[in-house]
Structure formats: structure tokens, C-alpha cells
C-alpha positions as CSV (number, residue, x, y, z in Angstrom):
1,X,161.5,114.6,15.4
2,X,161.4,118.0,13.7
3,X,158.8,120.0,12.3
4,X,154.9,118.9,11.6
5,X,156.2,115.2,12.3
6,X,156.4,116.2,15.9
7,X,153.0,117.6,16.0
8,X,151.0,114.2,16.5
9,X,153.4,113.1,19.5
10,X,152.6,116.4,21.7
11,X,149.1,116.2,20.8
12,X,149.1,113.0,22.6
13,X,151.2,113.4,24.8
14,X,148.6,116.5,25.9
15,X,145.4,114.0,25.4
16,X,147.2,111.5,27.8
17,X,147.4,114.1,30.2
18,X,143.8,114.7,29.7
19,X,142.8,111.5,30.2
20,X,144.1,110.1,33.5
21,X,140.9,110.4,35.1
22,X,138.6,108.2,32.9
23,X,139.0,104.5,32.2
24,X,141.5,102.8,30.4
25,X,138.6,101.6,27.6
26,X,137.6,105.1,27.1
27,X,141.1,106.4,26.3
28,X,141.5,104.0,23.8
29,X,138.5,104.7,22.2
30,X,138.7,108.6,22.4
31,X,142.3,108.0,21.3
32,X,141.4,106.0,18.0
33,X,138.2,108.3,17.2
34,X,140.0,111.5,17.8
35,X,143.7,110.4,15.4
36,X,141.1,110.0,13.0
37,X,140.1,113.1,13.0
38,X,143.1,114.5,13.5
39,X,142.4,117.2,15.9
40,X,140.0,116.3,18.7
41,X,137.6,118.6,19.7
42,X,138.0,120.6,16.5
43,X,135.0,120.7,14.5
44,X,135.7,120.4,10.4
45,X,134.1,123.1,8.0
46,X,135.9,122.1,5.1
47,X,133.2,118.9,4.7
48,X,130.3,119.0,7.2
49,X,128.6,122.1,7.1
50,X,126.5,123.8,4.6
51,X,125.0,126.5,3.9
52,X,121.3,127.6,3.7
53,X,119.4,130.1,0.7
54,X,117.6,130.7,-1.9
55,X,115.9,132.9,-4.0
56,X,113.3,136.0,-3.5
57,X,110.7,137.7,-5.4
58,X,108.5,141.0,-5.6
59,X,110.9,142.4,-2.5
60,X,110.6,146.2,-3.0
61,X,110.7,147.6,0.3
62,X,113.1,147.1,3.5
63,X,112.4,145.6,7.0
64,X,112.5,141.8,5.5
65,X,114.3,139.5,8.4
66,X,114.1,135.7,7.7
67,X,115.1,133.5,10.3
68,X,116.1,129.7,10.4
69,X,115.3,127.4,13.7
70,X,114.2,130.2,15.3
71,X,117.8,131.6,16.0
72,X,119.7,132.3,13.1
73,X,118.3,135.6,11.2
74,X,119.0,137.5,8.3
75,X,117.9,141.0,7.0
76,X,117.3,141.1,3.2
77,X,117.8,143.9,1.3
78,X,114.9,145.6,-0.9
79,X,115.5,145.0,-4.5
80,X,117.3,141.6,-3.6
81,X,117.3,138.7,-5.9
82,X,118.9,136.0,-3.5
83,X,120.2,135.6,-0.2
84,X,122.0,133.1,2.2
85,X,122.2,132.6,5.6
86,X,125.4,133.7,7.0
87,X,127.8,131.0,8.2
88,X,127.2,127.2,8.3
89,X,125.0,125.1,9.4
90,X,126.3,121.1,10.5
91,X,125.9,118.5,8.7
92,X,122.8,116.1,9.5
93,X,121.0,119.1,11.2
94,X,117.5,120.3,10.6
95,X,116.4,123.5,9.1
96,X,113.5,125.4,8.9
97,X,113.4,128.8,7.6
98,X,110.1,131.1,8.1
99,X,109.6,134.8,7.8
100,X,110.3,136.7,11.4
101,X,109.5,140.7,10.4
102,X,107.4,141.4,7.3
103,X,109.1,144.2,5.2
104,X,106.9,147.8,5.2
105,X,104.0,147.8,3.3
106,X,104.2,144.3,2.0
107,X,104.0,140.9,2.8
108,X,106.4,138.2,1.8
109,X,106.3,133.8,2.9
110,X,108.3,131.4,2.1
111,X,106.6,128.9,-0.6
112,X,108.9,126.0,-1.2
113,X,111.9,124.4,0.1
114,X,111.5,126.0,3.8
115,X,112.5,123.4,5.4
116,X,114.3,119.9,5.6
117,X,115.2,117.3,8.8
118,X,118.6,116.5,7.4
119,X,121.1,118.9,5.9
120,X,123.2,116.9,3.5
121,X,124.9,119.6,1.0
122,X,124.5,123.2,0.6
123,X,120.8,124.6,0.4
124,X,119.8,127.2,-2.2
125,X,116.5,126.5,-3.3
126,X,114.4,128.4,-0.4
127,X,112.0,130.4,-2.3
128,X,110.3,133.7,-0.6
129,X,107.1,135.5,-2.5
130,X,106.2,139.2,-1.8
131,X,103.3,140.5,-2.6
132,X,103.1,144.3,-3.2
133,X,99.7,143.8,-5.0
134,X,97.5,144.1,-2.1
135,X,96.4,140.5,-0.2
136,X,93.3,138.3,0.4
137,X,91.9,137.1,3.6
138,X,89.8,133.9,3.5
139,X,87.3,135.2,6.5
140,X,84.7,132.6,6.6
141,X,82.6,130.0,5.2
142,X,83.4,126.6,4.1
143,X,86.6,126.0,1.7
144,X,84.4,123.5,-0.2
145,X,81.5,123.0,-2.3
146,X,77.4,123.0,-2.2
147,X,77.0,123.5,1.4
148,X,73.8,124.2,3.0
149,X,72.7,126.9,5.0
150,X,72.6,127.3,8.6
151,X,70.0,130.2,9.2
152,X,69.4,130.3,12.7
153,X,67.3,132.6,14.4
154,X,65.6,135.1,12.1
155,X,66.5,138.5,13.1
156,X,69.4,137.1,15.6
157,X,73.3,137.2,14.7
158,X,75.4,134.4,15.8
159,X,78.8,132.6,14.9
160,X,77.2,129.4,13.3
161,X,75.4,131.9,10.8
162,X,75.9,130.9,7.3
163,X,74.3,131.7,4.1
164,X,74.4,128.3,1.8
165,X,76.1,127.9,-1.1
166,X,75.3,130.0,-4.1
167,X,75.2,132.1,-7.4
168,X,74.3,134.9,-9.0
169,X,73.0,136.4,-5.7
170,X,72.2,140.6,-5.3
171,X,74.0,142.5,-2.5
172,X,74.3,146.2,-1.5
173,X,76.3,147.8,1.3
174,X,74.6,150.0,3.4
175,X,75.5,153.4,4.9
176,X,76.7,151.7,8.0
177,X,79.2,149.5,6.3
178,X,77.2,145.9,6.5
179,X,76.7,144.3,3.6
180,X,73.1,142.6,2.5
181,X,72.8,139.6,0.2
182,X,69.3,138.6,-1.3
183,X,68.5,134.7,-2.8
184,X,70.3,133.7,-5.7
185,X,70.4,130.1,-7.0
186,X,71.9,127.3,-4.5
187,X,71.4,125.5,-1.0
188,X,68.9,126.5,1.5
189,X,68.9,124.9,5.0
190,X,67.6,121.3,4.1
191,X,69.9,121.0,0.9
192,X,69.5,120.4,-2.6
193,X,69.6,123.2,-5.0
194,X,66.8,125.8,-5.9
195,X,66.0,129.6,-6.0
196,X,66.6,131.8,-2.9
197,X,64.5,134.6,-1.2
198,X,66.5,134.3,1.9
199,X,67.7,137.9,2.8
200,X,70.8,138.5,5.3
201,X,72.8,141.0,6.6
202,X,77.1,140.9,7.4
203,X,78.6,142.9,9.7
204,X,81.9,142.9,9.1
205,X,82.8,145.0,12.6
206,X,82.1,142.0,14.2
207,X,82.6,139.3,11.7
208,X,78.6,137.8,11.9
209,X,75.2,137.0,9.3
210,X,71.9,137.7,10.3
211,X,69.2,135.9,8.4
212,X,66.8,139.1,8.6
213,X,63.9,138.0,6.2
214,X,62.5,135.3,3.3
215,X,62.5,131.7,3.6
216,X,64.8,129.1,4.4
217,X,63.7,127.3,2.0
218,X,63.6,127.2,-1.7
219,X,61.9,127.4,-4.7
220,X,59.1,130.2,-2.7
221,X,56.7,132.3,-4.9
222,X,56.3,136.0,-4.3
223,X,54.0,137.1,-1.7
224,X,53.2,141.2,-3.4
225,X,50.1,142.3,-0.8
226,X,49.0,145.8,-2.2
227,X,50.9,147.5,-4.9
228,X,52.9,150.2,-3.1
229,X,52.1,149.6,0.4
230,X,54.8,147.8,2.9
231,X,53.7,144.9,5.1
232,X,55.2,142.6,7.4
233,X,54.0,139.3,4.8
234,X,55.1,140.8,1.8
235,X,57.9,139.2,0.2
236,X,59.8,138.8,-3.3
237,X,59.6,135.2,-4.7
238,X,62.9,133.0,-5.0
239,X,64.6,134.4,-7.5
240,X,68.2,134.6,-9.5
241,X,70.3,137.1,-11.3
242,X,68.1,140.4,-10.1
243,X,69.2,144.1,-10.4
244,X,69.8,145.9,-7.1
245,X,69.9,149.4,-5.9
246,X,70.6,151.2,-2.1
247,X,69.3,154.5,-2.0
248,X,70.8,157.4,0.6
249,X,67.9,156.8,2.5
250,X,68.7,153.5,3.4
251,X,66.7,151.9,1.7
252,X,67.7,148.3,-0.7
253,X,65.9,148.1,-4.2
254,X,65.2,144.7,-6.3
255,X,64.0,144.7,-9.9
256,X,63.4,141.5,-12.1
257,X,65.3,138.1,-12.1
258,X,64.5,134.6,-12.9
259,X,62.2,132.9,-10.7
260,X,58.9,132.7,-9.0
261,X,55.8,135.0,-9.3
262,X,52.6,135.4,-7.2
263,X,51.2,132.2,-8.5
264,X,54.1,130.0,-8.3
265,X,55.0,130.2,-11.9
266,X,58.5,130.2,-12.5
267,X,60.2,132.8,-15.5
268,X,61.7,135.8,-15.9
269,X,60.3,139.0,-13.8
270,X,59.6,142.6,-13.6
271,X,58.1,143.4,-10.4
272,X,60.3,146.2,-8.5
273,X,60.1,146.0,-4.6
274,X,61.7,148.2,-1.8
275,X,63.1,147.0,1.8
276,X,63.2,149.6,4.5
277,X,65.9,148.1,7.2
278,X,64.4,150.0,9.6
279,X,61.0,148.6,9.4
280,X,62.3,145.4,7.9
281,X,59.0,145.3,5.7
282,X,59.0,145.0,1.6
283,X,57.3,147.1,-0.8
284,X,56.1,146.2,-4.1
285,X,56.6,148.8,-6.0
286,X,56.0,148.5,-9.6
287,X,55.5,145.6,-12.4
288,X,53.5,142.9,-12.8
289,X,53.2,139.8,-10.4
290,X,53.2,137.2,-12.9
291,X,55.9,135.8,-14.9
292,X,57.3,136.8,-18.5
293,X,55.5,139.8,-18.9
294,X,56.8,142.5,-22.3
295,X,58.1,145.5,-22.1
296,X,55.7,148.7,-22.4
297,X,58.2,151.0,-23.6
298,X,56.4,154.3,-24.3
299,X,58.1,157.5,-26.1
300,X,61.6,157.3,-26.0
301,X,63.0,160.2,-23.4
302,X,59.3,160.4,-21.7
303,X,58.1,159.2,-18.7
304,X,54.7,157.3,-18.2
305,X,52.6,155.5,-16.0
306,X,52.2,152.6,-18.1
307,X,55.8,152.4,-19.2
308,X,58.1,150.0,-17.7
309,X,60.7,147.5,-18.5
310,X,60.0,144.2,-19.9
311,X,60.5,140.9,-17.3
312,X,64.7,140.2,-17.7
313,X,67.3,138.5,-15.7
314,X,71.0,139.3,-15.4
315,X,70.5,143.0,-16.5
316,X,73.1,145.6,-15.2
317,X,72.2,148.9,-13.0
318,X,73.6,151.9,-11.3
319,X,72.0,154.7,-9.0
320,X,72.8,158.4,-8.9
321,X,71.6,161.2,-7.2
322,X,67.9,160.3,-7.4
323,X,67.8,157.8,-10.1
324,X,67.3,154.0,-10.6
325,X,69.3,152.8,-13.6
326,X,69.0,149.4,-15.4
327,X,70.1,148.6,-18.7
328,X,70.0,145.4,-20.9
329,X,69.8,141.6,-19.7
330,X,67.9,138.6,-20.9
331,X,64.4,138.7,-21.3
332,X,61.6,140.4,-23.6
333,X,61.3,143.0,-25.6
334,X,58.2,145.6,-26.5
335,X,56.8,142.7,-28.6
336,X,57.0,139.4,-26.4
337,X,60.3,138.4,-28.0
338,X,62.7,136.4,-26.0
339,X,66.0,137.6,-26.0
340,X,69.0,139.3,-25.1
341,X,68.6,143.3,-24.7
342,X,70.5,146.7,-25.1
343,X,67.8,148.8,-23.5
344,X,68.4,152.0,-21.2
345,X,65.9,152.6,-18.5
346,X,65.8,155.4,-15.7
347,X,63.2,154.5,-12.6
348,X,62.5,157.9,-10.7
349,X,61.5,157.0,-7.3
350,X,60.1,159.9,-6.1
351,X,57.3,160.2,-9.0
352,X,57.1,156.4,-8.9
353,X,57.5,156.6,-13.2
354,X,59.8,154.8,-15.5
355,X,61.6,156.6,-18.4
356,X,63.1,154.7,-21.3
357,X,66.3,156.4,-22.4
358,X,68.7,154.6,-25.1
359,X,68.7,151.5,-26.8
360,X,66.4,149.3,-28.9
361,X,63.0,147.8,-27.9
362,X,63.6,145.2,-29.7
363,X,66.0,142.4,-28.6
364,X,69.4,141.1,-29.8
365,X,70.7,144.0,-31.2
366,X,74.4,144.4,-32.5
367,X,77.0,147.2,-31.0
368,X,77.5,150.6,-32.8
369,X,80.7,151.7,-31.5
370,X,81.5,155.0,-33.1
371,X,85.3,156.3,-32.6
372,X,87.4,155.2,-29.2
373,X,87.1,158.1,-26.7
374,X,84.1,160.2,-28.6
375,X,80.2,160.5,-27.8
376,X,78.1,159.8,-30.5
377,X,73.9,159.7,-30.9
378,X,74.5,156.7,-32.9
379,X,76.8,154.6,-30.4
380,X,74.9,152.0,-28.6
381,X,76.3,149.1,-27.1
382,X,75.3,145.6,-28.1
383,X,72.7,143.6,-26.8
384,X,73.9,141.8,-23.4
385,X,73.7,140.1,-19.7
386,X,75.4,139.8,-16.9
387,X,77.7,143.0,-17.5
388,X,79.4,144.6,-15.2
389,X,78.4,148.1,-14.0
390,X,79.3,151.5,-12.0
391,X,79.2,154.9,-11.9
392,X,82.3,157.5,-11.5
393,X,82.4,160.7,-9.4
394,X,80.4,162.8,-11.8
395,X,78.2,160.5,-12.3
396,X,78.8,158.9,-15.5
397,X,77.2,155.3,-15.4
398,X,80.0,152.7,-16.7
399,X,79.6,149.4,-18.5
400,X,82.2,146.6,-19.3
401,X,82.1,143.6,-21.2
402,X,79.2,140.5,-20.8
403,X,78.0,138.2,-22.7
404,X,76.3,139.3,-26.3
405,X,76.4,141.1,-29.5
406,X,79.5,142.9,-31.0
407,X,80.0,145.5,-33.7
408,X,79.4,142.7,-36.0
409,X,76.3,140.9,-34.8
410,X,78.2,138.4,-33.7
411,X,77.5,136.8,-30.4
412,X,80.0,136.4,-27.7
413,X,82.2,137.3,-24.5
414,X,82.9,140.6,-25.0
415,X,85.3,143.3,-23.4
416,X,84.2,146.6,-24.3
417,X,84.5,149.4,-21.6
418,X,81.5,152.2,-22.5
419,X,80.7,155.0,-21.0
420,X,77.1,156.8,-20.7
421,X,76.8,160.3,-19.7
422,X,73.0,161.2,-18.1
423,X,73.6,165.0,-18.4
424,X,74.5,164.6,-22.6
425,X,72.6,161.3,-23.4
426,X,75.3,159.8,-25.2
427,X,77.3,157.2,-24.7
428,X,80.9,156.2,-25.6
429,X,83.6,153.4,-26.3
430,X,86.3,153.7,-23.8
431,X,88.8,150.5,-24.4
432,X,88.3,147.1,-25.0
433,X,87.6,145.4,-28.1
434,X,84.4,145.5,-30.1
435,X,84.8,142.0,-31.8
436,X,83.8,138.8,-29.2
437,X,85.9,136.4,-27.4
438,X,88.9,138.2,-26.6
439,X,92.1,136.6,-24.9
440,X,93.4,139.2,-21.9
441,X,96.4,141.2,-22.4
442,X,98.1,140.9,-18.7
443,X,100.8,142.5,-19.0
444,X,103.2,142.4,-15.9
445,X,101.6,141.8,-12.5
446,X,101.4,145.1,-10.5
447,X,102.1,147.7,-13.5
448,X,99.4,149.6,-15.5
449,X,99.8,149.8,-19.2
450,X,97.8,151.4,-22.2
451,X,98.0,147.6,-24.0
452,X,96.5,145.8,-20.8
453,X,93.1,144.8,-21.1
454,X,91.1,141.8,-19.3
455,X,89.7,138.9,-21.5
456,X,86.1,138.6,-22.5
457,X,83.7,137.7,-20.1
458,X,80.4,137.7,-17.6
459,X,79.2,137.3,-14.3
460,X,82.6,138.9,-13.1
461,X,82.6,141.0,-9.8
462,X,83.0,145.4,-10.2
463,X,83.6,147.9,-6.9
464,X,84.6,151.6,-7.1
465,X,86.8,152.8,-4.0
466,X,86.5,156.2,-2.7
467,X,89.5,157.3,-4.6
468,X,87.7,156.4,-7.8
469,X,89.8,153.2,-8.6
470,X,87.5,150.4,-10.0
471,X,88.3,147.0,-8.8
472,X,87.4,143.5,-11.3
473,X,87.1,140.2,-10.4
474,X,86.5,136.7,-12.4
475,X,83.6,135.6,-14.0
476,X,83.5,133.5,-16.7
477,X,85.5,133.6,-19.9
478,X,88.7,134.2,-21.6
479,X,92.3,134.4,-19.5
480,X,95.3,134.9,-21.4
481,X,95.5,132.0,-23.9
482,X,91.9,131.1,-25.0
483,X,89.9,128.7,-24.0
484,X,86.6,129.3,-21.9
485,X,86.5,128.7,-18.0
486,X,86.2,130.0,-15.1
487,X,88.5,133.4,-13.6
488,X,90.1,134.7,-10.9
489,X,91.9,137.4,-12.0
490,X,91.9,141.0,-9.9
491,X,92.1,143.9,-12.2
492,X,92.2,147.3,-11.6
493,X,91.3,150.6,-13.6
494,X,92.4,154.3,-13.6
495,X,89.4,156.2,-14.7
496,X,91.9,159.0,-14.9
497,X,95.0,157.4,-16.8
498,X,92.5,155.0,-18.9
499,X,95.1,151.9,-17.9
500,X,94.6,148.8,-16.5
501,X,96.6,147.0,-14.1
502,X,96.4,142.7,-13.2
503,X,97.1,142.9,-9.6
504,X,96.5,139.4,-8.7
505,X,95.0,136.0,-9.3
506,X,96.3,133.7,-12.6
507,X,96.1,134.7,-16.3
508,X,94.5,131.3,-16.9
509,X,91.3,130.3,-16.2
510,X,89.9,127.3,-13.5
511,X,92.6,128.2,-11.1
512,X,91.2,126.4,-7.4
513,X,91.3,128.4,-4.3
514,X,94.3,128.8,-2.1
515,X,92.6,129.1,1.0
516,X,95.3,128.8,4.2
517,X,94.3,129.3,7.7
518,X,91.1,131.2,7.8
519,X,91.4,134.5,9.2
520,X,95.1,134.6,8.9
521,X,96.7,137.0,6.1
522,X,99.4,134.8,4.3
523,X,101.0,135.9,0.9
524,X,99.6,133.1,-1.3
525,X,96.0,132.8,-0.9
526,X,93.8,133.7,-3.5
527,X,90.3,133.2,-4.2
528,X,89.4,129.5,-6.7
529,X,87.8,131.1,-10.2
530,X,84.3,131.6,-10.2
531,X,81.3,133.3,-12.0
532,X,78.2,135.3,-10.4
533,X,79.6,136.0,-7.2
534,X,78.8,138.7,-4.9
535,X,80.7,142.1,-3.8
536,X,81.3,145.0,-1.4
537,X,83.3,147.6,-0.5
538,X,83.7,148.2,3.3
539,X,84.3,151.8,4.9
540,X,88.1,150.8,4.7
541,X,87.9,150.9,1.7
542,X,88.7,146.8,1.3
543,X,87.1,144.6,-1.1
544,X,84.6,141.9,-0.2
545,X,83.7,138.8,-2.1
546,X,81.4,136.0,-1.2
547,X,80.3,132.7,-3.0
548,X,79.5,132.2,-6.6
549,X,79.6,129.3,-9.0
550,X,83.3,127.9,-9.1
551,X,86.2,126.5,-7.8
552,X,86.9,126.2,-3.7
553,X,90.3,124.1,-2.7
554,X,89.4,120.9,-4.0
555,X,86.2,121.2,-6.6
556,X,84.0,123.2,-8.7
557,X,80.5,123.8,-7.3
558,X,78.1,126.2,-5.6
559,X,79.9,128.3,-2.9
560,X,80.2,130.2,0.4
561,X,83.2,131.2,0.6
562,X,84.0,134.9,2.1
563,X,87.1,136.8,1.4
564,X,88.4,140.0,1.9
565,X,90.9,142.1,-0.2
566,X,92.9,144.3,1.2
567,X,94.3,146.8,-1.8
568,X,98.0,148.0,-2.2
């Protein structure tokens, strides 16, 4: 025979050969099995192998190096798109892709389609996420809902340390970098929901609460002792939704709230106390002991010894060199009404005196918002609670949105960014909108623009890094399409370029909590949306947040949640 017809004879005349030293069965059968093939011990690529890919996003930087099974890698571009593994994989093998180097200065995981027991055709539907937004960290508590406290030892840190679910807490961080959290409204140690007075202290260094002071259980009335004179007994009453201050002595400030006073009578407050962490005693300071009392507001711009600020809950503050700030809230005006507020006070601590500043004395006033960008004596922002507040570098004292009145007297979510300067007296409409219940304008994730602007809303979360960035979490209200609920959306604001930027979380709202592996940075884990939460900023400048009401990986409840943030 001539040509390819005499190709079959000498390969088996050559697998003959090969075979004299195994049975006579075997031949056969490696005979039949390999003319069916063709060419025995030649392995087909034509049909039985495939390849493995997919698609990436948010890649910006080099380094990436995926690998599959732990052998096979691949180093993807920055800027890429796609990619694919190179070569073949056999048919009827596993796969299992994962992320071997992270690229520099982000962090990328594969989300879906990472892996299969059985290849059957090619694979391109791997998808990789990168985040170049910044990343959260679920660091402790419990991934679920209404859990109770586990106090332990008063004064003594340990791992099983756990504050119980709750909202609408106060916090500080203190000079040393641990952050303090006072009552709120949730679970003590036995269970079932009440006010707090429960104060503890984080230390993030070494990743453990102390319970330092209050009860451990609920529902406590205040225990004042002598007006300005610090004792081991004295304590605030359970309480909700307080102001809070830390001085640069050291020392943590609590004004107001809804809860309990001297007697046991539950309502809106205005006592002021002090904590000295070194002593670890409180001082009431100044304001009544009982529930519900009105506002003694004095000349407007003078200070007085019977002038101080009518009993409110969820009422913003700031401090600045020397000064207590607080402004608005929920509660009563100079003539016992009930109601929401627009009122500016300044609490000097050193002469002990309270100083009304800006505002009405009356309650449920509308905005006056004057020109975008200009300081008027006429601007005022409307009547509202549970704002959001900070102060800049120079010491400007910043307000944004809350729940209240707008420039039309109507009542709402609003989104106004003000500004108040102490040294002019005036204050000023930054951005934002001065009509209520604004949808957010999101923009693209990761890029600041003069048209992005977070929805309407309260009870969200504010920080201010050392660079003078300022950082916005949550609360309740309006995402990108309407609709009330719950948030979980991370903004962030240039006080020089004016321009906000949505760095993370959804545009919607009741998003649950993608919690992974606790202590273990992965590229998709975000906070659940939630309202009156707490917040710090550590020396690293990272972001803390801790409970609030909301949603943790399953449900929507009271939480205990603590994450940290770790910025761009």
C-alpha cells in the first residue's frame, strides 16, 4: 500500500511490537480502544479540552495573578476587560479559579462562576470584582439581629465582651485612639429591649470592649448627686439619641436625650454631665433632673446663668477650641411647645454658662436659604433631628440634611449641606436641595462630580479624616429611585472641590449585610443598611462603625455589628 493507507498497518505493526509482554486479552482490548482513536497515546484537542475565563471589573492597577487548581496562573493586565487561561484544560476535569496576588493598591475576588467539578465546553463566565473604593472589614459582633449583651467584669476587657444590640447610641474617640459608646435603645444582658446607660470603651489595638460604667440593665433613672461635683454613684439615666462631646482634656460630654430622669420619669432631657476617664466618675453639670423641662433662652448672643437649652433628643453638636456646640433636635421650645427645633446654642465650659446664638425659640420653623455659596443674617436652616454634624479645619461647624422643615415649610427628609461660621455668625447653603425628600444623584462609583449629591435622609453616620475629607454613611431615607428605607451607601466630600463622590454600598435602600469571614478583608462585604448607628475615626485614619437599627445577613432588627473601613 502507498501513501496514508499504509499508515494504519505500521502503526500496528509498532503496537504489536509493544505489546508482546502483556496478555493476549489486553492486546485486543488496547488494540480495539486505541484504532478507535486513531492514534494511541495521543491525546485529542480538537474535542476534549476547553478553555477557562471570564470577565473582570474596576482593574486599574497591575500585579493581578489569578490561578486555577492551584497550578495554572495568569497575570492580568490593568485596564483589562477579560481574560482566559492559557491553554486547555481536559475534558471532565475540575476547575476552580481564586485570586493568588492582589494587584497594588486594590483588592479584586472572584464573585461567580469560580469554579465547577466537571468541565464540559469552554468556560467564560468567571467574573472578578475590584474594588479601588477603599474595603470593609466585618471585625466583630454577631452577623444577626437583637442580641444581648455580654458585659462581663466591670472595668475588665476580655474576648467575650460584647455590647448588645442597639440604636441611636453616643460615641467619642478619645486621644488615645479607643472609642467609647454610651446607652442607646436595645438589649442589655438579660434581653428584651429598653434604654441603655451602659458605658464601654473599644480598643481597637487589641481588638477588645470594656464595660467601664452604668448598668447592665435597662430602663435605669439617673442618679445626679450634687450639681457639679463628681462621685463614684453618680450616673446619667438610660437614655437615647443624646448629643456628645470629647474635650482635649480627655474628658467625654453628654447633653439631653430621651429617657429617664432622677425620679424615674421617662421623656425628653436636658441635664449635661461630664466623665473624666481617669477618675471614671460623672459630673452633672448643668440642667434640670427631671423630665421635659422648656427652654430658658435669654438675650440672643448673651450668656446667663439661667439660660440653657430646652430638654430635646436627636439634636446635632460639634466642639471647637473651647466650645460645646448643639443645635436643633426634638423637644421644647422657650414656651413648653413640643416640637422639632432650629436653635443654636454654645456651652462654654470653663464659665460653666450657656449662650444662645442662631435660630428660633420657637419650634418647627421653616429654612431660609439665601443664595448657594453666600452668608446671610437671614439664612437659617430649618427646623430638624437627627442631622449630621462636623467641623472643618478652621473651624467652621457643618450640618447636612435630617429630618424636618424645608424652604417651604414643608416637612421631610432633607439634603441640605450648611455651613456656620463662629467668627462671622452667619451661616450658609453649601449644596443639596432645599425642597424635602430628595432621590440621590450617584453618579459613577469612585468619581466625584458637581451633580452628585446623596438622597434625603437621618440618623446617617458623618467622620472627618485628618486630611479634611468627610466620610457618610446610611441612615434612613431616599437612595436613588424613591422610596423610603433603610441605607448603606458610603459617600465622600471634598470640602475643597465642593463634590461628592459614592464610594461604596448600593444606590437603593434595604440592601442586607454581606458579612464573609470575620476578620478577613474580602472585596464584597459591605455593611446591611441601617439608621442611628455609631462612628469613629481611628489614628489610621480608618472608619469605624458599630450597630444601629437595620439589616444584618439575614433580617432587620437591633444590631452589634462592628466594621471597619479602610479608605482608598
Amino acid at each position: 500500500m502507498k501513501g496514508k493507507s499504509s499508515y494504519p498497518l505500521l502503526w500496528l505493526a509498532a503496537a504489536l511490537r509493544a505489546m508482546r509482554s502483556v496478555s493476549p486479552m489486553t492486546a485486543v482490548l488496547a488494540l480495539v480502544v486505541c484504532g478507535a482513536l486513531v492514534a494511541c497515546g495521543k491525546h485529542s484537542s480538537t474535542s476534549s479540552d476547553y478553555t477557562v475565563g471570564g470577565t473582570i471589573s474596576g482593574l486599574t492597577a497591575s500585579g493581578l495573578v489569578l490561578i486555577n487548581n492551584g497550578n495554572t496562573t495568569l497575570t492580568v493586565a490593568a485596564g483589562a476587560t477579560s481574560w482566559v487561561f492559557a491553554g486547555s484544560f481536559a475534558a471532565g476535569s475540575s476547575y476552580s479559579v481564586t485570586v493568588l496576588t492582589q494587584p497594588v493598591g486594590e483588592l479584586c475576588e472572584v464573585t461567580s462562576g469560580g469554579s465547577a467539578t466537571t468541565l464540559t465546553g469552554n468556560v467564560d463566565n468567571v467574573t472578578v470584582a475590584c474594588n479601588v473604593y477603599g474595603q470593609w472589614t466585618w471585625e466583630g459582633g454577631l452577623n444577626t439581629d437583637n442580641a444581648t449583651g455580654v458585659y462581663g467584669t466591670q472595668s475588665a476587657a476580655a474576648t467575650t465582651n460584647l455590647p448588645g444590640a442597639r440604636y441611636d447610641s453616643s460615641s467619642w474617640t478619645d486621644s488615645s485612639g479607643d472609642f467609647w459608646l454610651f446607652g442607646g435603645y436595645g438589649y442589655a444582658a438579660a434581653g428584651g429591649l429598653a434604654s441603655l446607660n451602659d458605658l464601654w470603651r473599644y480598643s481597637p489595638s487589641t481588638g477588645l470592649w470594656t464595660w467601664i460604667s452604668g448598668g447592665n440593665a435597662g430602663n435605669a433613672g439617673g442618679a445626679y448627686g450634687t450639681q457639679g461635683s463628681a462621685a463614684a454613684s453618680n450616673v446619667p439615666g438610660a437614655r437615647y439619641s443624646a448629643s456628645a462631646w470629647y474635650d482635649a482634656a480627655g474628658n467625654l460630654w453628654l447633653f439631653g436625650g430621651y429617657g429617664y430622669d432622677s425620679t424615674g420619669a421617662v421623656g425628653a432631657l436636658n441635664d449635661l454631665w461630664k466623665f473624666s476617664p481617669g477618675s471614671g466618675e460623672w459630673t452633672w453639670i448643668s440642667g434640670g433632673n427631671a423630665a421635659n423641662a422648656s427652654g430658658a433662652y435669654g438675650i440672643q448672643g448673651t450668656a446667663g446663668s439661667a439660660t440653657v437649652p430646652g430638654a430635646r433628643y436627636s439634636a446635632s453638636s460639634w466642639i471647637d477650641s473651647g466650645y460645646l456646640w448643639l443645635f436643633g433636635g426634638y423637644g421644647y421650645d422657650a414656651t413648653g411647645g413640643l416640637g422639632t427645633l432650629n436653635d443654636l446654642w454654645r456651652y462654654t465650659p470653663s464659665t460653666g454658662l450657656w449662650t444662645w446664638i442662631s435660630g428660633d425659640n420657637a419650634d418647627n420653623a421653616g429654612g431660609v436659604y439665601g443664595k448657594p455659596g453666600t452668608g446671610a443674617a437671614s439664612n437659617v436652616p430649618g427646623a430638624r433631628q437627627a442631622a449630621n454634624a462636623w467641623v472643618d479645619s478652621s473651624g467652621g461647624l457643618w450640618l447636612f440634611g435630617g429630618y424636618g422643615y424645608d424652604a417651604a415649610d414643608a416637612v421631610g427628609y432633607l439634603n441640605d449641606l450648611w455651613r456656620f461660621s463662629p467668627s462671622t455668625g452667619l451661616w450658609t447653603w453649601i449644596n443639596g436641595g432645599n425642597a424635602d425628600d430628595a432621590n440621590g444623584v450617584y453618579g459613577t462609583q469612585g468619581s466625584a462630580a458637581a451633580s452628585n449629591v446623596p438622597g434625603a435622609r437621618q440618623a446617617a453616620n458623618t467622620w472627618i479624616d485628618s486630611s479634611g475629607t468627610v466620610w457618610l454613611f446610611g441612615g434612613s431615607g431616599y437612595g436613588s429611585t424613591g422610596g423610603v428605607g433603610y441605607l448603606n451607601d458610603l459617600w465622600r466630600y471634598s470640602l475643597s472641590s465642593g463634590e461628592w463622590t459614592w464610594v461604596s454600598g448600593g444606590s437603593t435602600d434595604n440592601g442586607l449585610g454581606i458579612y464573609g469571614t470575620q476578620g478577613t478583608v474580602s472585596a464584597s462585604t459591605v455593611p446591611g443598611a441601617r439608621q442611628a448607628s455609631n462612628s469613629w475615626i481611628d489614628s489610621s485614619g480608618y472608619l469605624w462603625l458599630f450597630g444601629g437599627a437595620g439589616y444584618g445577613s439575614s433580617d432587620n432588627g437591633y444590631l452589634n455589628d462592628l466594621w471597619q473601613f479602610v479608605p482608598p
